[in-house]
Wavefront OBJ file of the C-alpha trace (Angstrom):
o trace
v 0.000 0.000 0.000
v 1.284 3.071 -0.943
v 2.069 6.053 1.336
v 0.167 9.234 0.714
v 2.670 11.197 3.029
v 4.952 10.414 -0.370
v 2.662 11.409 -3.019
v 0.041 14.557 -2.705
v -2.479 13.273 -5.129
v -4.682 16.410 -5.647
v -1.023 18.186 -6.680
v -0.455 14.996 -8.912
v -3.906 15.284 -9.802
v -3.452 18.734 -10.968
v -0.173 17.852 -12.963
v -2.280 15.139 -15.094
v -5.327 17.779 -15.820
v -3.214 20.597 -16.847
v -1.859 17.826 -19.793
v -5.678 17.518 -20.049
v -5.763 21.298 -20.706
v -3.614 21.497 -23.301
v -5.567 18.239 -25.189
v -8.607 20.591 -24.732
v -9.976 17.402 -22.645
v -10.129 19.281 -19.641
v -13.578 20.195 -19.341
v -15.412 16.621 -20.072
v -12.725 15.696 -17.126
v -14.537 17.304 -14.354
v -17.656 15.197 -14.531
v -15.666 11.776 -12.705
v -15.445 13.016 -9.455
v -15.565 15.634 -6.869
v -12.121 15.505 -6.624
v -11.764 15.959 -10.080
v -13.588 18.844 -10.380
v -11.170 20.799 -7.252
v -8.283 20.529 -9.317
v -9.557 20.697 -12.746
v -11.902 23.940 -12.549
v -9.432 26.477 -10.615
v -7.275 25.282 -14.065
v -10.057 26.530 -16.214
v -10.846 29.296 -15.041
v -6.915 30.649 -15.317
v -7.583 31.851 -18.815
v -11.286 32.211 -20.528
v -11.169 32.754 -24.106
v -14.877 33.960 -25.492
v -15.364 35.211 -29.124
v -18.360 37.532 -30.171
v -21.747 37.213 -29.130
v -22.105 33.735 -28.363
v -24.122 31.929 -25.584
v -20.381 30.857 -23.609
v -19.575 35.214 -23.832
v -22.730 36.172 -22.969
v -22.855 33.454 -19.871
v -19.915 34.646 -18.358
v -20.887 38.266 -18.661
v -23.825 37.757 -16.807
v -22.538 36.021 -14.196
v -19.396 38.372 -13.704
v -21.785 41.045 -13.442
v -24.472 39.154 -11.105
v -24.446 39.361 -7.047
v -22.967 36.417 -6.567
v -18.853 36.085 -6.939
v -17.422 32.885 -9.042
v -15.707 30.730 -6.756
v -12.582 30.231 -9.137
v -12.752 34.143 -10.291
v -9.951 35.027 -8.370
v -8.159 32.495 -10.236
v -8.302 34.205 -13.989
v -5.012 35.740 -14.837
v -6.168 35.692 -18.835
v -9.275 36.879 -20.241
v -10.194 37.524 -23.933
v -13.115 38.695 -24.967
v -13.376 39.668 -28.547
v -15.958 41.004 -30.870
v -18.053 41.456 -28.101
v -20.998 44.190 -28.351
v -21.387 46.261 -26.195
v -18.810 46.204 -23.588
v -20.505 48.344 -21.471
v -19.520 50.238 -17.913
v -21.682 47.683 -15.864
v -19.999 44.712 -17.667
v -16.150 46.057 -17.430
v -16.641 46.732 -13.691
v -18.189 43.267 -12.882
v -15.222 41.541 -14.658
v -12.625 44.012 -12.768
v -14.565 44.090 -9.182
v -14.922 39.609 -9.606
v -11.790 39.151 -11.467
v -8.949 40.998 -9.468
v -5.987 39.173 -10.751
v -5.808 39.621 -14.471
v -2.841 40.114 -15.784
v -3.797 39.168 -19.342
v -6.324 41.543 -21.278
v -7.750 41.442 -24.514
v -10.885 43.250 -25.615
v -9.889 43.427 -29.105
v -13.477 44.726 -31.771
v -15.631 44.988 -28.481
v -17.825 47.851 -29.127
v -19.181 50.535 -26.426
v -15.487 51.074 -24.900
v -14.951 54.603 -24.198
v -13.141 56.555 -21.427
v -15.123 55.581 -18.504
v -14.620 51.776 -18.893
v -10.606 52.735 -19.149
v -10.736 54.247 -16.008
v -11.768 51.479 -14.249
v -9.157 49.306 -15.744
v -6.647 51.246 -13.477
v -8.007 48.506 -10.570
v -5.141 46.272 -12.548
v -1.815 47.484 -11.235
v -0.374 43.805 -12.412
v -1.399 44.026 -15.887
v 0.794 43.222 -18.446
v -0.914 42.534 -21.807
v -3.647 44.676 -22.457
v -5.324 44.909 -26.522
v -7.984 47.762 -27.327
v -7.868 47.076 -30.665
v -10.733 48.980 -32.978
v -12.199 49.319 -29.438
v -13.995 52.378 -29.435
v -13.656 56.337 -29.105
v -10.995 56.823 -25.898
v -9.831 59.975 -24.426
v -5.924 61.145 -23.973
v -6.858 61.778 -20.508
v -8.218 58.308 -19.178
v -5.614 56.723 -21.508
v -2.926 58.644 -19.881
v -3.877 58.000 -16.633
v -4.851 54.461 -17.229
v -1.022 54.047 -18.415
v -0.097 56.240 -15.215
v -1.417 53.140 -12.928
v -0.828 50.359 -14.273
v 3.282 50.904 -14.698
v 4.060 47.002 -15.682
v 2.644 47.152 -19.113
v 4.640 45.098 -21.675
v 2.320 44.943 -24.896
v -0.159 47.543 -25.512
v -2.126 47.710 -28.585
v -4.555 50.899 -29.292
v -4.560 50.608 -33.075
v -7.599 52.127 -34.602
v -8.999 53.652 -31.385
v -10.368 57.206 -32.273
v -9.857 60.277 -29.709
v -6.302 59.481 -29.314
v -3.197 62.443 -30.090
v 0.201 62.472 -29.710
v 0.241 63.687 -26.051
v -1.151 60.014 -24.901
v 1.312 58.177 -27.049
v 4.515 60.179 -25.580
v 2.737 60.096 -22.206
v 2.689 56.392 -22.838
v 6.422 56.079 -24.416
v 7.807 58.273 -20.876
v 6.383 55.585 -18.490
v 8.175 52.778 -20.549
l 1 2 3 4 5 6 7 8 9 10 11 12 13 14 15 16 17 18 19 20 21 22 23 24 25 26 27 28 29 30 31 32 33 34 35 36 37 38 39 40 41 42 43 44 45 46 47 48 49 50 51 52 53 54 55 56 57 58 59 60 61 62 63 64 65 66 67 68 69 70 71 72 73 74 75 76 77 78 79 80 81 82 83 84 85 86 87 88 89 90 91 92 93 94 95 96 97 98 99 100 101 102 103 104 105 106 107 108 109 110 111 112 113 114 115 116 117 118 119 120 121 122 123 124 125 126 127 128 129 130 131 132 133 134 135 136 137 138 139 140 141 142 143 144 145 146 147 148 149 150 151 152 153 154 155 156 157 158 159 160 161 162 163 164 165 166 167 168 169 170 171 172 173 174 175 176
């Protein structure tokens, strides 16, 4: 009989579903057992990947921006949400008052971004990765200051946002 002082079998566990992860086999995984389902859904819920309107996006919108707090939220370092309409002040302050560790941001083609939904992206002090692509109409000021907080930016894409001059992109070039 083996010794479980030896071997930790939820961190073995969690070795052999992250394999599962990268398979994409992951998620049928976490119907075999409780214990299945401890190690294997914190693993999902590191980095959500939802594209456009469809029921998965629209799901976790709803419940990032219901009463009730995901237990695994606090777990989601990457989030992508593209060609999402609209991305809305309501929606972008669920996701950053639920989600507090993202480091990993991506609302490339969402529609309905402006300059108060950039403000409140100043709650992620960690962020590193952060795509506005052909997000909206943004303001030098909220971009600015948006840049201002969250100093560990390594990749930040604003292509064909409108509103933005040249005093946001050499604010943005002095805190690099």
């Amino acid at each position: 009989m083996a010794h479980t002082s030896i071997f930790n079998i939820q961190e073995l566990l969690e070795r052999i579903l992250y394999f599962l992860l990268i398979d994409k086999s992951l998620y049928s995984a976490l119907y075999v057992s409780r214990l299945w389902y401890r190690c294997g859904a914190p693993i999902l819920w590191r980095r959500i990947e939802l594209k456009g309107n469809d029921p998965k996006a629209k799901k976790f919108i709803e419940l990032v921006c219901g009463k009730q707090k995901p237990i695994y939220s606090s777990k989601l370092t990457h989030l992508e949400i593209t060609y999402y309409n609209p991305l809305s002040s309501k929606k972008i302050e669920g996701i950053v008052r639920k989600c507090p560790n993202i480091i990993h941001l991506n609302f490339e083609n969402c529609v309905g971004f402006s300059n108060r939904e950039l403000n409140q992206l100043k709650a992620y002090p960690n962020l590193r990765y952060l795509n506005l692509c052909s997000s909206g109409i943004m303001g030098d000021k909220a971009l600015c200051g948006m840049v201002g907080s969250c100093r560990k930016i390594e990749y930040l894409n604003i292509s064909f946002c409108q509103g933005i001059t040249d005093r946001s992109l050499i604010k943005i070039a002095d805190s690099c």
